[in-house]
matplotlib code that plots the C-alpha trace (Angstrom):
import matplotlib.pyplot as plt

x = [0.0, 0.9, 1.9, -0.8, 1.5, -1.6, -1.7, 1.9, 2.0, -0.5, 1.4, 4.6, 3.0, 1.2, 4.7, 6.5, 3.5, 3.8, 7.6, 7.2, 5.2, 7.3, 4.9, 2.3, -1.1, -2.1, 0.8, -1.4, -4.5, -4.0, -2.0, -4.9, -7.3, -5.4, -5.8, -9.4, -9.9, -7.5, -9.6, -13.2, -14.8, -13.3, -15.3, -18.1, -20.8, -24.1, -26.8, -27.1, -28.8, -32.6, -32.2, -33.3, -34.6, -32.9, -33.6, -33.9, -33.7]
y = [0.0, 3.3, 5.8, 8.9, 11.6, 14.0, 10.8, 10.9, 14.7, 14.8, 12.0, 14.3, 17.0, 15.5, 14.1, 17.0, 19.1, 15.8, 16.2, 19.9, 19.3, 16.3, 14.0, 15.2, 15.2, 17.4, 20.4, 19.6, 19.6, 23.2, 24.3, 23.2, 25.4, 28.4, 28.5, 27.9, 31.3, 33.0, 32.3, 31.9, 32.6, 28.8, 26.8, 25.0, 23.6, 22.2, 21.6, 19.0, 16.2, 14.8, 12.1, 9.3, 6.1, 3.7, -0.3, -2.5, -6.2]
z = [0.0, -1.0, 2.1, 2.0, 1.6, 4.3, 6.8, 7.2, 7.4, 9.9, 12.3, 11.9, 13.2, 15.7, 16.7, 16.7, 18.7, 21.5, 21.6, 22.3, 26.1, 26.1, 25.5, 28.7, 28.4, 30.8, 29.5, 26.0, 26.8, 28.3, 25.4, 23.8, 26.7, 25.8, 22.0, 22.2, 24.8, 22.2, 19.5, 20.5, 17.2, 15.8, 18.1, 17.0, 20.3, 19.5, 21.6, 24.0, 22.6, 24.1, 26.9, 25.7, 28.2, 29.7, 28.8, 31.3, 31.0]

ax = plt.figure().add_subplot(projection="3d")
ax.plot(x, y, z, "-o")
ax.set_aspect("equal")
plt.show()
């Protein structure tokens, strides 16, 4: 199979953006925080969807 020349640009990146917090989560996901509060106007947030009932056996 051919490599997908995106796919593998995409897994770089990602790579490189891990190596950057050192591979931490947590330092990521706030990196991640902080962009969103910087740039408010690129979120998307849809309405919460209906409960629906449970099933019972």
């Amino acid at each position: 199979m051919q490599a997908d020349p995106i796919v593998e640009e995409t897994r770089r990146l990602r790579q490189e953006y891990a190596k950057q917090f050192g591979y931490d989560l947590r330092a990521m996901a706030a990196d991640l925080r902080k962009h969103e509060q910087q740039h408010p106007e690129r979120l998307v947030s849809f309405p919460p969807k209906p409960a629906r009932g449970r099933k019972t056996a």
